[in-house]
C-alpha positions as CSV (number, residue, x, y, z in Angstrom):
1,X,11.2,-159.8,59.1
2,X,9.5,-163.1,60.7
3,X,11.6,-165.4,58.4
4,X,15.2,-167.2,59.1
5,X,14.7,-167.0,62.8
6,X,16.7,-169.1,65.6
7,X,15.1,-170.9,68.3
8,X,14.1,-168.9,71.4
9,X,15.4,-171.0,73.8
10,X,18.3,-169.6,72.6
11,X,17.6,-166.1,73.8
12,X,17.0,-167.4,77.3
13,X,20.0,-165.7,79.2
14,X,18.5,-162.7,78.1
15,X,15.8,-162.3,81.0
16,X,19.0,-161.9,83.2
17,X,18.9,-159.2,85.5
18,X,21.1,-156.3,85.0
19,X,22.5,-153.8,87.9
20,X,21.6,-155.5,90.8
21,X,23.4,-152.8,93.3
22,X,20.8,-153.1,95.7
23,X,18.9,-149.9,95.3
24,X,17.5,-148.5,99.0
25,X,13.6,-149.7,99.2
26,X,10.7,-147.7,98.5
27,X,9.7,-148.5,102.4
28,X,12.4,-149.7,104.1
29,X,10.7,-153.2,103.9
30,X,13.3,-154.2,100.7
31,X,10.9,-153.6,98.5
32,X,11.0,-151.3,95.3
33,X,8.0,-149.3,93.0
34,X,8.8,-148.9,89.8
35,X,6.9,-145.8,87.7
36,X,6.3,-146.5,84.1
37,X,4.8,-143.9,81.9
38,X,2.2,-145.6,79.3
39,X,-0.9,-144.0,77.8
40,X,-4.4,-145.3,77.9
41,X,-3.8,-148.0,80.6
42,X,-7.2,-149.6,80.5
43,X,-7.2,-149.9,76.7
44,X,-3.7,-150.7,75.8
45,X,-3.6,-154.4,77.6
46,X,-0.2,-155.0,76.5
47,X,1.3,-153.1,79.5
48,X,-0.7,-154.8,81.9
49,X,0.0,-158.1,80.0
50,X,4.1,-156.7,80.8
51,X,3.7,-155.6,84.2
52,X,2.3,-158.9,85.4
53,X,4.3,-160.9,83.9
54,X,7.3,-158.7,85.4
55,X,5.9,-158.7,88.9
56,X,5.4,-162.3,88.6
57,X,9.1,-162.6,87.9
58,X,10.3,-160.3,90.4
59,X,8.3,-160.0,93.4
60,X,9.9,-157.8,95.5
61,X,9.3,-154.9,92.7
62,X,5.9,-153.4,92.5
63,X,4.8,-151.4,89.1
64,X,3.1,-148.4,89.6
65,X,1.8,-147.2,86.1
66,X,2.0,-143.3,85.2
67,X,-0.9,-143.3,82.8
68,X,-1.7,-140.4,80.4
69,X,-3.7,-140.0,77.5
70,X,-3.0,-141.2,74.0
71,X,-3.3,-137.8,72.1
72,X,-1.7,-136.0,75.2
73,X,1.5,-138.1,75.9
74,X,4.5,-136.6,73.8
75,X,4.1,-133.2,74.6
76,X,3.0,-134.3,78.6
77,X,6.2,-136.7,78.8
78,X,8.4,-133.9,77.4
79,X,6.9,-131.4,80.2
80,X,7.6,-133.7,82.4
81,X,11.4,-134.6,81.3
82,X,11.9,-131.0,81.0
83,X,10.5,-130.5,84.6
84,X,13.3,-132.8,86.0
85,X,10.2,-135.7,86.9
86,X,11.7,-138.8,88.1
87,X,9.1,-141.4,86.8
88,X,11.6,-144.5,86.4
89,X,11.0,-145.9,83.4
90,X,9.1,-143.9,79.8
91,X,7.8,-145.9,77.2
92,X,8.8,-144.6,73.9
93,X,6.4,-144.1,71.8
94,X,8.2,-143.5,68.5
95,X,11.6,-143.0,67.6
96,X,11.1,-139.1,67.1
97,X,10.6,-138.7,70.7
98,X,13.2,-140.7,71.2
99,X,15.8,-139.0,69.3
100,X,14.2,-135.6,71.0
101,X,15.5,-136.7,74.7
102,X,18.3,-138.8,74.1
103,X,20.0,-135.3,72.4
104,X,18.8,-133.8,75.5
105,X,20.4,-136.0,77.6
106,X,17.2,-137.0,79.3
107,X,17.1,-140.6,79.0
108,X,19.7,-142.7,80.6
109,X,22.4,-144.8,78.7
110,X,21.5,-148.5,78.6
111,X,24.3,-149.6,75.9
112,X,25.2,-152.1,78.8
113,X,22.0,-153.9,79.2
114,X,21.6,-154.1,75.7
115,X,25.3,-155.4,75.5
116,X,24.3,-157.9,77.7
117,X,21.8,-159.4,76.2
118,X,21.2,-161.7,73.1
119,X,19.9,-159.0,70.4
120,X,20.0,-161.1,67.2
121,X,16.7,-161.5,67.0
122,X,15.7,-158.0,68.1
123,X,13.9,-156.5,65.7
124,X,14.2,-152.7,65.5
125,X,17.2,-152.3,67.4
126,X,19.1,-150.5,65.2
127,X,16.1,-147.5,65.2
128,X,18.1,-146.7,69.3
129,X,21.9,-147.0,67.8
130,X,23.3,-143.5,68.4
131,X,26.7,-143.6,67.1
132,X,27.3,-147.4,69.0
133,X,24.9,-146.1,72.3
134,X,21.3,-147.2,73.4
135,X,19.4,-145.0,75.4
136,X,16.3,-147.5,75.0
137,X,15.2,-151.5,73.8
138,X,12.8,-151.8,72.2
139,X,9.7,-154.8,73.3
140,X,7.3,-154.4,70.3
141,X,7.7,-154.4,66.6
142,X,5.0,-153.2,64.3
143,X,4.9,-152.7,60.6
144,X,2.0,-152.1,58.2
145,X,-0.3,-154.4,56.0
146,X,-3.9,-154.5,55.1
147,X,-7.2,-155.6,56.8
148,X,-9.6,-156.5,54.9
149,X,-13.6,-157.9,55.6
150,X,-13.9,-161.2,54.2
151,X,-17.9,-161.0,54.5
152,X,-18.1,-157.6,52.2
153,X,-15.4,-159.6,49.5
154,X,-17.8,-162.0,49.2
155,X,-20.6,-160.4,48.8
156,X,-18.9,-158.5,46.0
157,X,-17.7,-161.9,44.3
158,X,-14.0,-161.1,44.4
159,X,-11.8,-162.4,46.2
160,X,-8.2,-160.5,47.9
161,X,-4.9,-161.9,45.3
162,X,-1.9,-162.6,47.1
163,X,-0.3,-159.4,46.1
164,X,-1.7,-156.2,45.3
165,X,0.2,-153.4,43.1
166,X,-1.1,-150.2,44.1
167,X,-3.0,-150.3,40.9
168,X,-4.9,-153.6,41.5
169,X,-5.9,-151.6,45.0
170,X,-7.2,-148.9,43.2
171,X,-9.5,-151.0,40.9
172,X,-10.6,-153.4,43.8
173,X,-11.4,-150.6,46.1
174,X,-13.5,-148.6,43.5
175,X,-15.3,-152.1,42.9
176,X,-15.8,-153.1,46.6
177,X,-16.9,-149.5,46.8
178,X,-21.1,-149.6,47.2
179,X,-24.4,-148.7,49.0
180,X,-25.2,-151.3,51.9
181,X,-28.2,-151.4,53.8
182,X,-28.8,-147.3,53.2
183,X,-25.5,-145.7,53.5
184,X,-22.1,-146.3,51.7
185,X,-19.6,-149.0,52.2
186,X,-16.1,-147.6,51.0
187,X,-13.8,-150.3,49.3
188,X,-11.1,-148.9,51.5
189,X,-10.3,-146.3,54.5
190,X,-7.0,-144.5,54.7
191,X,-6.6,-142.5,58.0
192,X,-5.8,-139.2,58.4
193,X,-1.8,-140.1,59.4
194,X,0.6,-138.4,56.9
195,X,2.7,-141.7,57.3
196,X,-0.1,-143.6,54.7
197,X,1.0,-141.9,51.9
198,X,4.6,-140.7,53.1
199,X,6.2,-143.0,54.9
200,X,5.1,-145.9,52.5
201,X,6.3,-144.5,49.6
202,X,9.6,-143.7,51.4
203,X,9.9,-147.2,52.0
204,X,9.2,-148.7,48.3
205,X,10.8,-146.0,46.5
206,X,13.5,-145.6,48.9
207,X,13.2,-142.0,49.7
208,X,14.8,-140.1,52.3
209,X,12.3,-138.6,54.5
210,X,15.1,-136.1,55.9
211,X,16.7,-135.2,52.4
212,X,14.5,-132.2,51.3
213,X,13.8,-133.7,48.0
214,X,10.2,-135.0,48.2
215,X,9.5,-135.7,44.7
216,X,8.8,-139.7,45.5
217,X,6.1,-138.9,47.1
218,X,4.2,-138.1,43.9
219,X,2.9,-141.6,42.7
220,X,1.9,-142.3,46.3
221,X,-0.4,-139.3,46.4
222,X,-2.0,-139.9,42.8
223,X,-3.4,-143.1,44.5
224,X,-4.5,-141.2,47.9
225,X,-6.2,-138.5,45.8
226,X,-7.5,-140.7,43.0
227,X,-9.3,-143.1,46.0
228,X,-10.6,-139.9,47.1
229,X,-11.8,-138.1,43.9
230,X,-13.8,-141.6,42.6
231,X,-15.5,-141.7,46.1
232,X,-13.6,-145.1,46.8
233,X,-12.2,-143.7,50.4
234,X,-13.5,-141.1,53.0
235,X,-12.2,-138.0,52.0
236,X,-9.6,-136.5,54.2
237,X,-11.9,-133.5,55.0
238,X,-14.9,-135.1,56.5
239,X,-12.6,-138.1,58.1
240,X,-11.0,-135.1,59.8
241,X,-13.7,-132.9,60.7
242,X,-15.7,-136.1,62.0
243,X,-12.2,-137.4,63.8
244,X,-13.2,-140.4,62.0
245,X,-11.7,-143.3,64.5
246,X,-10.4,-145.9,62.2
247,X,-11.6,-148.8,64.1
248,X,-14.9,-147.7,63.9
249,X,-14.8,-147.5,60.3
250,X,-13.5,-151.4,60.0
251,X,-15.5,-152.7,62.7
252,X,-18.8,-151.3,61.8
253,X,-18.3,-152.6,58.4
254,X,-18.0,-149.1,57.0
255,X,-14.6,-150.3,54.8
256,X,-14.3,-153.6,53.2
257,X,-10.2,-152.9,53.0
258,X,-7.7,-150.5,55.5
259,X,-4.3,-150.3,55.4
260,X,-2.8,-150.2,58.9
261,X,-0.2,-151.1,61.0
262,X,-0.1,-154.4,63.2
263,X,-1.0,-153.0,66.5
264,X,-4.6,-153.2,65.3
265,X,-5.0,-156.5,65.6
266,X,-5.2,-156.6,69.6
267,X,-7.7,-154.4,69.2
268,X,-10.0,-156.6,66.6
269,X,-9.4,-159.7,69.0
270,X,-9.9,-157.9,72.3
271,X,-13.5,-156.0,70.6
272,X,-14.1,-159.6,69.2
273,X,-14.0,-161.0,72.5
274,X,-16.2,-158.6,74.4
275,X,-18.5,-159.1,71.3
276,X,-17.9,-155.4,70.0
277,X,-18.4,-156.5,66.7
278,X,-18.5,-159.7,64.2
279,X,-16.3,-158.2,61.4
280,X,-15.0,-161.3,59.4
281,X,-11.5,-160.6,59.1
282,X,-8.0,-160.9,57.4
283,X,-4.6,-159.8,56.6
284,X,-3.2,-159.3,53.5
285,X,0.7,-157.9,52.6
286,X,0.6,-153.8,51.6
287,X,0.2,-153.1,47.8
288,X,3.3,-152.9,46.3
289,X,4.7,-150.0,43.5
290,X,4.6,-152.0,39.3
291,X,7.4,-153.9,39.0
292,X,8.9,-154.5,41.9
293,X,9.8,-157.9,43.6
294,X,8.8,-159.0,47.0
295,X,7.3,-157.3,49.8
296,X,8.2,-153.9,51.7
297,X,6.4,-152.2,54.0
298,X,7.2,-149.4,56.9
299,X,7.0,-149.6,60.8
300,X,8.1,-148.4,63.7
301,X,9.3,-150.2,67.1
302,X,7.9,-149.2,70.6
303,X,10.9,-148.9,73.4
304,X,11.1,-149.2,77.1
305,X,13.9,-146.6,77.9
306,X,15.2,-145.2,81.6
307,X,14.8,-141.7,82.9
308,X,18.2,-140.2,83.6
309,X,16.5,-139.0,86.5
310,X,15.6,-142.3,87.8
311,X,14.6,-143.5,91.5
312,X,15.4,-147.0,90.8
313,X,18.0,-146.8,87.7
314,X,18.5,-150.7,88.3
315,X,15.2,-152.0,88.6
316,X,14.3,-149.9,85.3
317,X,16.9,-151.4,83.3
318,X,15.9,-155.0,84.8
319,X,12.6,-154.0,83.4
320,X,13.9,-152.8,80.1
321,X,15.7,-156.0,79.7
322,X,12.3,-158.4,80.5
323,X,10.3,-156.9,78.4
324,X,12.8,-157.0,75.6
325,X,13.3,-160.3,76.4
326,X,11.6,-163.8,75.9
327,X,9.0,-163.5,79.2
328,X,8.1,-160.3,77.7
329,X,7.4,-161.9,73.9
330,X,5.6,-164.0,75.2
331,X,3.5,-162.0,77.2
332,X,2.3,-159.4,75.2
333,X,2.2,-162.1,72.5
334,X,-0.9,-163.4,74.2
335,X,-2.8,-160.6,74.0
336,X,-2.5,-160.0,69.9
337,X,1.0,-157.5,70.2
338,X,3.2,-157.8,67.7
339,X,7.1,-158.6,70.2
340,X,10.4,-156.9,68.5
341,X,11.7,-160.9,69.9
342,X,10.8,-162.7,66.9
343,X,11.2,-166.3,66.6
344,X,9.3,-169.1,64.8
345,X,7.9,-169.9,68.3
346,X,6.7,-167.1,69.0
347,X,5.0,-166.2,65.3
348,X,3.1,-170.1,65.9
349,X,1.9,-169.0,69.4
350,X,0.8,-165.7,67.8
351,X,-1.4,-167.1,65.1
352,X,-2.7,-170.1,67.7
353,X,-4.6,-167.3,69.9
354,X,-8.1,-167.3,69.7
355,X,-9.6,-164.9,67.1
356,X,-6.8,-164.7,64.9
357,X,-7.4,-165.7,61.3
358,X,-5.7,-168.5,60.0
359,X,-5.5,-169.0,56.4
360,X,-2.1,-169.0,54.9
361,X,-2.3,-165.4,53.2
362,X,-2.9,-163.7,56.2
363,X,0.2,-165.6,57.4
364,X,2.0,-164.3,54.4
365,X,1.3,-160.6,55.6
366,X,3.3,-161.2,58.7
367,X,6.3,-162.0,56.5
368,X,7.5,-158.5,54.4
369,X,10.7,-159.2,52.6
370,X,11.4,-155.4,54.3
371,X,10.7,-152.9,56.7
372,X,11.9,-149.8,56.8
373,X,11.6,-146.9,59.6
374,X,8.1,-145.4,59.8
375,X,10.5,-141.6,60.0
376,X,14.3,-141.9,60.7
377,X,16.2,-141.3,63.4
378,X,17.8,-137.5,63.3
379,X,17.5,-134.5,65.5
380,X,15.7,-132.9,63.2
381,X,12.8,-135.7,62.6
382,X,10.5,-133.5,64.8
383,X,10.5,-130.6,63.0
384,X,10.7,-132.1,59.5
385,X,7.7,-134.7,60.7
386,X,5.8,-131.2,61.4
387,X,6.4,-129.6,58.3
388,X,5.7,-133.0,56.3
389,X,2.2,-133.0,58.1
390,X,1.3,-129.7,57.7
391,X,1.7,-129.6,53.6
392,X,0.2,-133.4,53.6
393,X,-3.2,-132.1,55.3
394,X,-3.4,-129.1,52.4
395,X,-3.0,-131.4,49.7
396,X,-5.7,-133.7,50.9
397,X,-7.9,-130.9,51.9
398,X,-7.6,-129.6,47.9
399,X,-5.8,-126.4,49.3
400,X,-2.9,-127.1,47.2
401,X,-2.3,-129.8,44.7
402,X,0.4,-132.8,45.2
403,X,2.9,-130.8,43.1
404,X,2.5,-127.4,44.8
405,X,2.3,-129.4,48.3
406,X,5.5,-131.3,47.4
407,X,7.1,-128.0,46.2
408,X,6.5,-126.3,49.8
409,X,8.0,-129.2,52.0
410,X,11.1,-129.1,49.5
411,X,11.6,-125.4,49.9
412,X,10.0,-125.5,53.5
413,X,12.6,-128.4,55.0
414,X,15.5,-127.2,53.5
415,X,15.0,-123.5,54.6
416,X,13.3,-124.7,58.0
417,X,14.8,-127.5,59.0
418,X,18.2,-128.3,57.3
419,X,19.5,-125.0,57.3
C-alpha cells in the first residue's frame, strides 16, 4: 500500500480551497466556526494535530470541536443526524456508518471537492465511491499488523522471522507463553473485536463478508480457539468480563505479541513520551494462511464528511479537502497517525519521529502487498456486522462451536439481512 508512490509535491494543488461563496460570518466580524464531531478529544491528538494546522492555514475560520465519547459516538452522531443537528462537519468513523447516512441522505455530496483534487495517492478512496458519488474523503489510512515486545523475545531466546504463517504464530505464542515475576505473560493478546478473526480471514481467503456463506471463516477460528484452549491468549470470557483494554495488556507487558491495527502506534509513542511505560517495541507484517505469497492484511480508512445540514457547507468541504490533503499528512503524521496521503515522503518522516522503531522489519510491516476493507460498503453492513458479532461472541464464549456459530450467521444473514 506504501510502495510505488509519486512525489508529494506533486499533490500540492490539492490544499486548494473549494466553494469559496462567501458564507455569512458567524459574528458579523467575517469570521466563520466550524463544528466538527470527533470522539475523545483529549486522547485522540490527531484532531488537534488537524485543527491547528487548519486554523494555521485559514485564520479567519475557527474550529469548534463537538466531542463525544469513543463507545457512545455512532449511535450519538446518528441521534443527532436523525434530529436534523447542524454540526458542520462528522468525522466518519468507519465505512458502516457511512454507508448508514449517505442512504439516508444525511451527509452532503462532496464528488466535487474530491473531483478537484489529486486522489492518486489516496488511499481508501474507493471505500466512499457510491455508484461514481463521494459523500466523504477520507484523511487517515489504517490497516493491521502485529506488535510485538522485543524485551520478552529475548528473554525467551527467539527471535520474530520476517513472516509468520498462522501456524508459526501458533507455536511462537504457546512458546513465548510463561509465568513472569508471579503472574502470566501470554505469548499473544487478541481483543475482543469480531474483526480479528473475521475480517482477516475475509481478507486472505477472499471471503465476502456480505455473501451469507461464512464457511472461510473456519480456519481463522481454529487458530483463535486453539490460542485460547492451550492458554496462549486471554480467553475471550475473562478479556470480556474484565473489559480487558488492549493497551494495557501490551504496555504492561502482559503480551509479548498483539495483532492490531496501525492506529496504535500514536498511542505507544504518545504513553512512551509521558513515560507511561518502557515496552520495547516493534512491528511485524500479520501472519499469513500456508501457501500463500506476499502480504495481505485488512483495514479500514477514517473520513471527514459534511452534514447536509451544514452552517458553513463551504468552509466544511475546505476542511474536508486539507485534511485529505498534504498539510493534513503531514500533520497528523507527526503525531504517529497513519495519513490515507501516502507518499515516500511522508512514510520517511513517519518512521523519523521520535519513538518509532527503526529496524528494517518493522518497516517491512508498513508495506502489505494488500489491503482489503475491514467490512464493505453495502446498506446492509450494519445489520450483517450485528449478526456477525453476536454469533462470534458465542463461539468464543464456548456457547456454540465454530461450526454451529458459522451455521447461524449463514442461516441468520440470509434470512435476516439478505432477504
Amino acid at each position: 500500500m506504501m510502495r510505488g508512490l509519486g512525489a508529494m509535491a506533486a499533490l500540492a494543488l490539492a490544499v486548494t480551497a473549494c466553494g469559496g461563496s462567501g458564507e455569512p460570518a458567524s459574528g458579523g466580524d467575517g469570521n466563520v466556526t466550524l463544528s466538527v464531531s470527533v470522539w475523545n478529544l483529549a486522547k485522540t491528538p490527531e484532531f488537534t494535530a488537524l485543527f491547528d494546522a487548519f486554523q494555521k492555514a485559514n485564520p479567519t475560520i475557527k474550529i469548534k470541536p463537538v466531542d463525544i465519547l469513543a463507545d457512545d459516538y455512532p449511535d450519538k452522531v446518528s441521534t443527532m443526524l436523525a434530529g436534523g443537528d447542524k454540526t458542520d462537519v462528522i468525522t466518519m468513523k468507519n465505512v458502516i456508518d457511512y454507508s448508514r447516512y449517505s442512504s439516508r441522505g444525511q451527509l452532503l455530496d462532496v464528488t466535487d471537492v474530491v473531483k478537484a483534487t489529486d486522489t492518486a495517492k489516496l488511499a481508501g478512496l474507493p471505500a466512499f465511491d457510491l455508484q461514481g458519488k463521494y459523500f466523504a474523503m477520507p484523511y487517515r489510512q489504517d490497516f493491521w499488523l502485529l506488535y510485538y515486545n522485543k524485551k520478552l523475545f529475548e528473554k525467551a531466546g527467539v527471535t520474530m522471522p520476517d513472516q509468520l504463517t498462522w501456524d508459526d504464530y501458533v507455536k511462537l505464542a504457546q512458546q513465548l507463553t510463561r509465568e513472569e515475576g508471579g503472574k502470566k505473560v501470554h505469548g499473544t493478546y487478541h481483543h475482543t473485536w469480531r474483526s480479528v478473526v473475521q475480517a482477516v480471514a475475509a481478507a486472505q481467503t477472499g471471503g465476502d463478508q456480505l455473501s451469507g456463506d461464512y464457511s472461510f471463516f473456519t480456519d481463522q477460528y481454529a487458530v483463535a480457539l486453539g490460542l485460547q484452549k492451550s492458554g496462549a491468549t486471554l480467553d475471550f470470557g475473562t478479556a470480556t468480563a474484565q473489559k480487558s483494554d488492549y493497551r494495557t495488556q501490551f504496555e504492561t507487558g502482559a503480551t509479548a505479541m498483539m495483532p492490531m491495527g496501525t492506529w496504535y502506534v500514536s498511542g505507544i509513542l504518545e504513553a512512551k513520551g509521558k513515560g507511561a511505560t518502557d515496552v520495547d517495541w516493534g512491528l511485524a507484517p500479520m501472519p499469513q494462511r500456508p501457501g500463500g505469497s506476499g502480504v495481505t492484511t485488512f483495514g479500514s480508512p477514517t473520513a471527514f464528511a459534511v452534514n447536509a445540514r451544514a452552517e458553513h457547507a463551504d468552509a466544511a468541504k475546505k476542511f474536508v479537502q486539507f485534511a485529505a490533503g498534504p498539510a493534513g499528512a503531514e500533520a497528523i503524521t507527526k503525531v504517529g497517525v497513519v495519513p490515507a496521503l501516502q507518499t515516500p515522503e511522508i512514510t520517511k518522516a513517519y518512521f523519523s519521529r521520535e519513538g518509532m522503531p527503526a529496524d528494517e522489519l518493522s518497516k517491512k510491516a508498513f508495506a502489505p502487498d494488500k489491503v482489503t476493507l475491514e467490512m464493505p460498503v453495502s446498506d446492509k453492513a450494519s445489520d450483517i456486522d450485528t449478526i456477525l458479532n453476536e454469533e462470534h461472541q458465542l463461539i468464543m464464549v464456548g456457547e456454540k462451536t465454530a461450526a454451529d456459530g458459522i451455521r447461524s450467521m449463514n442461516e441468520r444473514v440470509k434470512s435476516e439481512a439478505l432477504n
